[in-house]
Every structure is written in C-alpha cells, then in structure tokens.
N, C-alpha and C positions, 0 to 999 in steps of 0.2 A: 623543408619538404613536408609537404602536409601527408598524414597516414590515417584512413579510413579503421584500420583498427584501433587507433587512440580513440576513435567518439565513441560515446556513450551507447550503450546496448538498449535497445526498446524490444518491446513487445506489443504484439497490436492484438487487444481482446475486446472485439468489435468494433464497435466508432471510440472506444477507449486507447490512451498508449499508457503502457505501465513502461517506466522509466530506469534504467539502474537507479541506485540508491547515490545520492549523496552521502558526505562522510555527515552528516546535520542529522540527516534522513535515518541513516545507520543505528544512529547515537537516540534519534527519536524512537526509533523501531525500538529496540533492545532495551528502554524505559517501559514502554508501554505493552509491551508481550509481557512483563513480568508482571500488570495488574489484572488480565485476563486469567481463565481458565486455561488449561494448559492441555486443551485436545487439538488435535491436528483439526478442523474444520475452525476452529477459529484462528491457528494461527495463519491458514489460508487465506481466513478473511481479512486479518488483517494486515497481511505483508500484502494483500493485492490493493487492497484500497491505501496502503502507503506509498507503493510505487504508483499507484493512479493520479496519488493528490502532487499537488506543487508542495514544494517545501513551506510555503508563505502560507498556505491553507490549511495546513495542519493543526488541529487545535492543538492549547497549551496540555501537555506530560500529566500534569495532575487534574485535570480538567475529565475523571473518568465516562461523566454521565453524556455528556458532548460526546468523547471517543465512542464509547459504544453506540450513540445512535449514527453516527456518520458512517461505520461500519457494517451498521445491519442497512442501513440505507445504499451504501453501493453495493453492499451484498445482494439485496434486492431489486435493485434496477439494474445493476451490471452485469452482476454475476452468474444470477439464476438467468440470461439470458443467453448462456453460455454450456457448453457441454466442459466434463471434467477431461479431457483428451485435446 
C-alpha cells in the first residue's frame, strides 16, 4: 500500500523546488558548510541552493571557488526574488 507521507517533502520558492536532502545531499551539505563562513545568511544560502540543485549538479566538496560562485548565483537569481517569510 503506497503512503503519501513516505514521499519526499518539497518546497516551492517560486518557479524553484527545493527538495529534502538526500543522505549524498546530507553528507555533501555538512562538507561544504564547514568551508564557508559560519553566519546564518550564508548558511541560508547555501542549504537553499543545495536543496535546489540535483544531486548530479553539485560541484565537487573541494572544488570551493565553483561552490561559492553557484551559490551567490542562486542566491541572486533565486533568492533575492523572494521575501524572507
């Protein structure tokens, strides 16, 4: 019997869908939060651009210079198109 509360949780922030986290997703998150700054507006920015991207489109963990530009770039097309609420 199939159950609507097994599937995955989304979020819809505008024509965007931020995703639950895969356990990949998780394990990538919790790498790459420890090379940033550690103020709450970054790590906004980038748990929401982790949940936005596909797993497959994430650049590589040590790859910083990449991460941070993908993340000021959804942050700025995505996010600031967005209220905080």
């Amino acid at each position: 019997m199939f159950s609507f509360s097994a599937c995955p949780r989304i979020a819809f922030l505008g024509d965007n869908i931020l995703r639950e986290p895969t356990v990949a997703k998780r394990i990538w998150l919790d790498e790459v939060q420890r090379l940033f700054a550690d103020t709450f507006e970054t790590k906004i920015y980038v748990i929401a651009y982790t949940l936005g991207t596909s797993d497959d489109e994430l650049p590589a963990v040590n790859d910083k210079k990449l991460i941070q530009k993908k993340v000021l770039k959804f942050r700025d097309e995505v996010l600031m198109k967005c209220t905080d609420t």
